[in-house]
N, C-alpha and C positions, 0 to 999 in steps of 0.2 A: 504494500500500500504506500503510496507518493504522499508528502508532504505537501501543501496545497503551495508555502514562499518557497521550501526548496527546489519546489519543483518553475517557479516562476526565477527564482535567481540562478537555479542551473542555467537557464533557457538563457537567460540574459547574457549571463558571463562564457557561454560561447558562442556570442552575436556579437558584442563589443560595439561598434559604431553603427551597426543597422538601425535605421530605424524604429523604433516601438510604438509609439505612442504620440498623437498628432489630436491637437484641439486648436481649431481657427490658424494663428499661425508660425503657432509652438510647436514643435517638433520636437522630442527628445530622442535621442540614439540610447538603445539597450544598456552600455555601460550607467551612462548618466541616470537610469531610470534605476537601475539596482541600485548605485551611488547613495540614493536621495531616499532609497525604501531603507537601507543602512544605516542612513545617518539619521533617520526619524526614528527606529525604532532605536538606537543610539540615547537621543535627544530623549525620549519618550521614557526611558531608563533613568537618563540622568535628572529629569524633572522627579520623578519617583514611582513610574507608573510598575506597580508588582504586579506579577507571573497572574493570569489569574481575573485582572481587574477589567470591569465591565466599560465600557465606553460607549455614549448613547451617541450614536452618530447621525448628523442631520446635513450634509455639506452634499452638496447640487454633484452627479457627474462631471467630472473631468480630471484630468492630470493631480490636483491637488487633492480630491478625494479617493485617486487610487492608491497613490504614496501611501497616504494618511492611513487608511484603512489595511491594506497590505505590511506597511510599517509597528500599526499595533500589533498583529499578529506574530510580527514576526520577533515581538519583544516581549511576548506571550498574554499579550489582554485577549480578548472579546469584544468583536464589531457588533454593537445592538443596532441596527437599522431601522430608525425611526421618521415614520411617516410625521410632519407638522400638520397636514391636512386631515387627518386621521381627527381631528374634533378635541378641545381640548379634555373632558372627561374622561376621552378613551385612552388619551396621548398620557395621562397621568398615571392611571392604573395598570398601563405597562410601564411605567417607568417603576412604579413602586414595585412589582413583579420581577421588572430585573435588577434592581438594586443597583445602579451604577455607581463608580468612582468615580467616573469623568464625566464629560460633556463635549464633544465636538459639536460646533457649528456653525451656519456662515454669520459674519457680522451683521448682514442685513436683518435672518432673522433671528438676532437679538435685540437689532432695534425695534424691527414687526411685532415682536410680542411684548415690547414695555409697553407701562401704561398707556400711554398715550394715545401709541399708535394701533395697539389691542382694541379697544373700543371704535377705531377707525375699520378694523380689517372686518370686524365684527360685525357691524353694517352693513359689511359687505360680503354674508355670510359663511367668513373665515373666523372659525374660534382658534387661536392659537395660544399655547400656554405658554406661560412665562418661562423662558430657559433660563433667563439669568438667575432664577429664584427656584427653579423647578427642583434642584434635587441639591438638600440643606449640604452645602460642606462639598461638595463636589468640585473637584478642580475642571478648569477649562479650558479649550481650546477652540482659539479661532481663525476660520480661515476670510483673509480677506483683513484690507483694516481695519483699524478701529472705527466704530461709529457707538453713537449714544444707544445706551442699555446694554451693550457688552461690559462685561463684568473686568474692571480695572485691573483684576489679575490675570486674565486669559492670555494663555502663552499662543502666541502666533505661530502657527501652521508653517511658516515659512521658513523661521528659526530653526525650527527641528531639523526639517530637510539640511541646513547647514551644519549641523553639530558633525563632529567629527566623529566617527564613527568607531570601534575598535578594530583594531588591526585583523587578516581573514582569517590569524591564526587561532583566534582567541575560538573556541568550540561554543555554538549557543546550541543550548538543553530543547531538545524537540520531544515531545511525546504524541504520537499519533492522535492519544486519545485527550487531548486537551482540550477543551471549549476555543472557538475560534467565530465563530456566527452566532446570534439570531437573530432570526426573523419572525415578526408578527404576521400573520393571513388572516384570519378567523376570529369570532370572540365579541365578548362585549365589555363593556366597563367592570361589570363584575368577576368576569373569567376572560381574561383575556389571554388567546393563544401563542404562543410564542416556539418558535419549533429552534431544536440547541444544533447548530454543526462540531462536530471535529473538524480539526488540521485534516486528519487523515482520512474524514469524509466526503471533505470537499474535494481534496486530492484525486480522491479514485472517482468522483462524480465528474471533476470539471475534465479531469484527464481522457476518459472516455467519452465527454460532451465534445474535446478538438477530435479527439480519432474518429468519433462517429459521423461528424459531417464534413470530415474531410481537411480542413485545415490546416494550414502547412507553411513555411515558414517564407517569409516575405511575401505573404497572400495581405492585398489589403483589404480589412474588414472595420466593416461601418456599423455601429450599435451603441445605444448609450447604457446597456445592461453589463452591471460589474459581473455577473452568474456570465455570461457572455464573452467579457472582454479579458478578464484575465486566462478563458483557457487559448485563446487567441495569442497570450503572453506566454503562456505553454509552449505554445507550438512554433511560437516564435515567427508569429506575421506582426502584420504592421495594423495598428488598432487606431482607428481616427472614431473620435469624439464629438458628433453632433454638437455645435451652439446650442444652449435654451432654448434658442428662440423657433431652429427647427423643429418642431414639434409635426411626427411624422402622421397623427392622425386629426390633430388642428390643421395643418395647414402642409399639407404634405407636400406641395408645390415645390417650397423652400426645402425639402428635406432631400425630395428627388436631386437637387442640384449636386448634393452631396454624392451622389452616385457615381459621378464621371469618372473617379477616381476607385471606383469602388470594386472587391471581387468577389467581396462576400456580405451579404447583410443578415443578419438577424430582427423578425418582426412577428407580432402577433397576426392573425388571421384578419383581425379588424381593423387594421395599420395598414397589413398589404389590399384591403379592400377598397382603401381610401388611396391607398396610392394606385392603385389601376385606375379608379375613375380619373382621377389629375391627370396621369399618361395619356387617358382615350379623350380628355378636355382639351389637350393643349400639343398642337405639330411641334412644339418646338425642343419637349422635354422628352429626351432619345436617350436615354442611359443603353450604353453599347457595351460596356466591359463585365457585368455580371457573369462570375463565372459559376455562384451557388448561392442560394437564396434558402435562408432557414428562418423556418416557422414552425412558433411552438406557443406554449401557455393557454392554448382552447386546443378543441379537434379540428382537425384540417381535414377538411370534406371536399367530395370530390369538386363540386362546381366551382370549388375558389381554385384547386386543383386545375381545372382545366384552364380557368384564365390568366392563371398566373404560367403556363406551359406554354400558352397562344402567345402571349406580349414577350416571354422570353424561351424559345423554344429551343436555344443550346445551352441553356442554365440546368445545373441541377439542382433537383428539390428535395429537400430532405424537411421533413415532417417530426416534430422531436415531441415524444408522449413523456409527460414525467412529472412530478410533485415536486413542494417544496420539501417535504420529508426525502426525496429521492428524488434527484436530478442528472442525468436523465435516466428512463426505466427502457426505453427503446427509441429508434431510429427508424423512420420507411425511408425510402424513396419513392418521391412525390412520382415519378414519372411511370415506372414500373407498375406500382398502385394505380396508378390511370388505367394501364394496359392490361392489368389484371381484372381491370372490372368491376363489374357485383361480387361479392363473396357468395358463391350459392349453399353454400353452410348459411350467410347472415352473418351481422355484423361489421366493423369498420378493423381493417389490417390497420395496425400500429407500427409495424414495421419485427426490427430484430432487435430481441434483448441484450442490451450493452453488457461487457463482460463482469464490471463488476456487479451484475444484480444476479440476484436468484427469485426465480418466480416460483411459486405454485398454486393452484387454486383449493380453495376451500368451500366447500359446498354451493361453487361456481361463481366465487368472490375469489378476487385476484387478489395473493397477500404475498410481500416482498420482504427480503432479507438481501443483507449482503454490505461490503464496506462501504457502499457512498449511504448508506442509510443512516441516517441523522441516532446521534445519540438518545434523543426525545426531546418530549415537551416540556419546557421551563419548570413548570405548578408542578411536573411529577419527578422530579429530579433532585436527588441522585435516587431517591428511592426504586423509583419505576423505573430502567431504562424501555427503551424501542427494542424489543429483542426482530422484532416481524411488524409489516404495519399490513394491517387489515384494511386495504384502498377503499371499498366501497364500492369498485368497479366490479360488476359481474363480468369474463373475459374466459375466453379460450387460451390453450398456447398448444401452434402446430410448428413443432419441431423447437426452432428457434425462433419461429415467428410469433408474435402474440397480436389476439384478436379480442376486440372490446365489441361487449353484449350488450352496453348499458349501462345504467348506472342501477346499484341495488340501493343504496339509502337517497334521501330528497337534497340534491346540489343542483344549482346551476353553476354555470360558468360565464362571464363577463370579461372582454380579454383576457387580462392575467389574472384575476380575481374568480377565487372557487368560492361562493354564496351559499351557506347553509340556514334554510328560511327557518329551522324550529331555533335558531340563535338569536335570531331578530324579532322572531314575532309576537313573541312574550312582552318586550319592550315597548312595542309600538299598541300592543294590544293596552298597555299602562297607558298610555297618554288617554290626557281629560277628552269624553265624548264618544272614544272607541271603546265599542262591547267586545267584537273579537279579529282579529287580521290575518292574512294571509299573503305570502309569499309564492308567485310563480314565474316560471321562465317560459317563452314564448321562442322557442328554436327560430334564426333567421337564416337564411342561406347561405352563409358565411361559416357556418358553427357557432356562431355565438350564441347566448339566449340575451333578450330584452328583458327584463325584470320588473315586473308586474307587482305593486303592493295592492291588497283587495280590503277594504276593512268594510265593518259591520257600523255603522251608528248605534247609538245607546238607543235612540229614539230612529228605529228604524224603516217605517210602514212608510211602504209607498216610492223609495228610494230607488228602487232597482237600479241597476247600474249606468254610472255617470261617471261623467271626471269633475263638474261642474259645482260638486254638493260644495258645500260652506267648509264640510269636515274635512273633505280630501283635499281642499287651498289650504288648510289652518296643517293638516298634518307632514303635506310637502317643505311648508314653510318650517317646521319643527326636524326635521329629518336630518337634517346635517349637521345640527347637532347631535343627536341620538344615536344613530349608526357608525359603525364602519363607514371610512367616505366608499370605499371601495361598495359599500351595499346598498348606500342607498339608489331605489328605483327607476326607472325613467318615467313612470306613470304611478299616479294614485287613482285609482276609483271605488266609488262605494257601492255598496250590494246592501239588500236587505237580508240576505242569508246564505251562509256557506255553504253548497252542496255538502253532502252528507252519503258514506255508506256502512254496509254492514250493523251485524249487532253489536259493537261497537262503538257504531257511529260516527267515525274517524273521519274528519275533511277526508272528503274526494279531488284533488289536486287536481287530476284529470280532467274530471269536468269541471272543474274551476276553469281552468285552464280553456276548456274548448267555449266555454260561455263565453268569456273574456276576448276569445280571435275571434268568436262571431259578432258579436258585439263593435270592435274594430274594423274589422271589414264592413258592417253595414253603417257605419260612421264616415267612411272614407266620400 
């Protein structure tokens, strides 16, 4: 099993002056990129940062947040990756959950969430919590300079990078099984989920993520996904960094520019959905050098399958199935999968199982094992490890290949975001007016699902279904604070009763579900 930095600083220290790492119109060559992951994790020592200690990390993609994050690790903290937009209620009860020592983040938002400017973003229905105050005694780190509401002791980001680093001889202590990630997905203010990486999780996850789609050294590869970018630093291609401002499913126009240059990309189904139509809008945006195009975080279904073959027809495509517990679980090839067709078993081909996972089914639930398998979840650790995680996927597996049935428990998927409606609907069921809610996804051609919230009024005769009602304005408006940003829906409507079956009685999903597209459709 691969260390996740040794395996990035092997890569680097026999590339030397190649290229690595490219944002706007900074370039760093390989040495310089290990140099500065060295001298932080260096820096990050000598500030006081122990084996061990948690660092809530909030800094924008690019060159300074990959140092930064790569540099903890390799000085042995813990990258907690914290959404700001995530609401402040939710943003808090993970932070008390992982108990940080530090604080990384950008100066901006430090000044975003002082006073001041807190009651402004809020408005504007941004809740962000106070980082300079958010967690008592916590030292700090920021990237960027100083502005008002960053905390006058916050060691600058840039500094570390400078600190001198120890000589190569000096041995640093690696243990495979050391906390190095987590990540939040799931959860509410009360239970909030949080899933643990290993060094040596990540290693065999991200290591098998470049071999599986191909990946090779001096490929250049465009993505702003650190799960993405660093095993690109593996393999030793040249990883360019999207601006902010291209934002590939806002405003995909600006992103495509970034192509020309480009040989590999990585994008969700719903990213590359929005950059086909900008292609078929506009004669003048001709991305020519694509030589593999990866899509992953929803299911890649054939009809996006087939347009994204037509617009680049000597690309390959590779289709990447996997969790954030498990990253990646299999690989297809998009093109191949074309050509295979229907599955006349049924089902959706996922492709081939990556070397480090181990599959096998359990009463037609797909449950994995194996070293990229995350240690576990935060709330049950060290007690409980992840020995097997039980996916929730009903799945076949013929030979090497694995085949998905469905899903067995209630998820949707929304780009990269997996939606579990019994997590939220307890909560929204709380708010003043609502009797009872509901959660559904509405499958669109893409593979995504649209995200449907259905609620019940206390005072309900006569309501049948709308978007219109008084309750479903007042609950829209309430929602971004209350959820996951990642959860809340694109529609609210009210019903005067939840379908209903069995002895039981259990919400009927289904026909929720088929009420709601009928409904829609004779709306149109």
């Amino acid at each position: 099993m691969t260390d996740l930095v040794t395996a990035v600083l092997a890569s680097a220290d026999s590339r030397a002056e190649q290229p690595a790492l490219t944002s706007g119109r900074t370039t760093l060559g390989y040495a310089e990129l290990a140099r500065r992951i060295r001298s932080t994790a260096s820096g990050l020592r000598a500030e006081g940062l122990q084996p061990g200690d948690r660092v809530l990390f909030s800094v924008r993609p690019g060159p300074q947040a990959v140092i930064l994050a790569l540099g903890i690790v390799l000085a042995g903290g813990v990258v907690v990756f914290a959404d700001p937009g995530a609401g402040e209620a939710l943003f808090r009860s993970r932070a008390r959950l992982a108990a940080p020592r530090w604080v990384a983040a950008e100066s901006l938002l430090y000044l975003a969430s002082s006073a001041p400017l807190r009651r402004f973003a809020r408005r504007r229905g941004l809740e962000l919590a106070p980082y300079a105050r958010l967690v008592p005694q916590a030292r700090h780190l920021r990237a960027g300079g100083w502005l008002p509401g960053t905390p006058r002791r916050a060691v600058p980001v840039s500094r570390l990078a400078g600190h001198r680093h120890e000589p190569d001889g000096r041995p640093v202590s690696v243990d495979l099984d050391d906390e190095a990630l987590i990540v939040f997905t799931s959860g509410t203010t009360s239970t909030p989920r949080g899933v643990v990486h290993s060094r040596g999780s990540l290693g065999a996850g991200l290591t098998d993520f470049a071999d599986g789609v191909g990946m090779r050294p001096g490929q250049r590869v465009l993505t702003d996904q650190l799960m993405v970018g660093v095993p690109a630093l593996i393999a030793g291609a040249h990883w360019t960094i999207p601006p902010p401002g291209a934002n590939a499913g806002a405003r995909p126009e600006h992103y495509l520019r970034l192509l020309r240059d480009t040989e590999l990309i990585f994008v969700v189904p719903a990213v590359m959905d929005s950059m086909l139509r900008a292609l078929d809008d506009s004669a003048r945006l001709r991305p020519a050098g694509l030589e593999t195009i990866v899509m992953g975080g929803a299911p890649v279904l054939g009809p996006l399958l087939e347009r994204v073959h037509a617009r680049f027809p000597d690309a390959a495509i590779r289709a990447v199935y996997g969790m954030t517990e498990i990253l990646p679980v299999a690989i297809a090839d998009g093109v191949a999968k074309l050509r295979a067709g229907t599955d006349p078993a049924g089902g959706d081909r996922l492709g081939r199982l990556v070397p480090s996972v181990t599959a096998r089914i359990d009463d037609g639930e797909l449950v994995l094992s194996g070293p990229g398998l995350a240690r576990g979840y935060l709330a049950d650790l060290p007690e409980n490890p992840l020995g097997e995680l039980h996916t929730g996927d009903l799945a076949r597996i013929d030979g090497d290949q694995l085949v998905s049935l469905g899903r067995k428990k209630d998820m949707f998927i929304r780009g990269r975001q997996n939606i579990y409606p019994g997590l939220y609907e307890p909560l929204v069921a709380g708010l003043a007016g609502v009797a009872e809610a509901a959660l559904i996804g509405l499958p669109d051609e893409i593979g995504d699902d649209r995200i449907v919230l259905v609620v019940v009024p206390e005072h309900a005769a006569g309501v049948g279904l709308a978007t219109d009602h008084r309750l479903a304005r007042e609950v829209t408006r309430r929602l971004p604070g209350l959820l996951d940003a990642g959860a809340v829906p694109d529609l609210v409507l009210t019903i005067d009763d939840l379908p209903r079956s069995g002895r039981g009685r259990k919400l009927d999903r289904k026909a929720l579900a088929g009420q709601v597209a009928a409904y829609l459709r004779d709306a149109r």
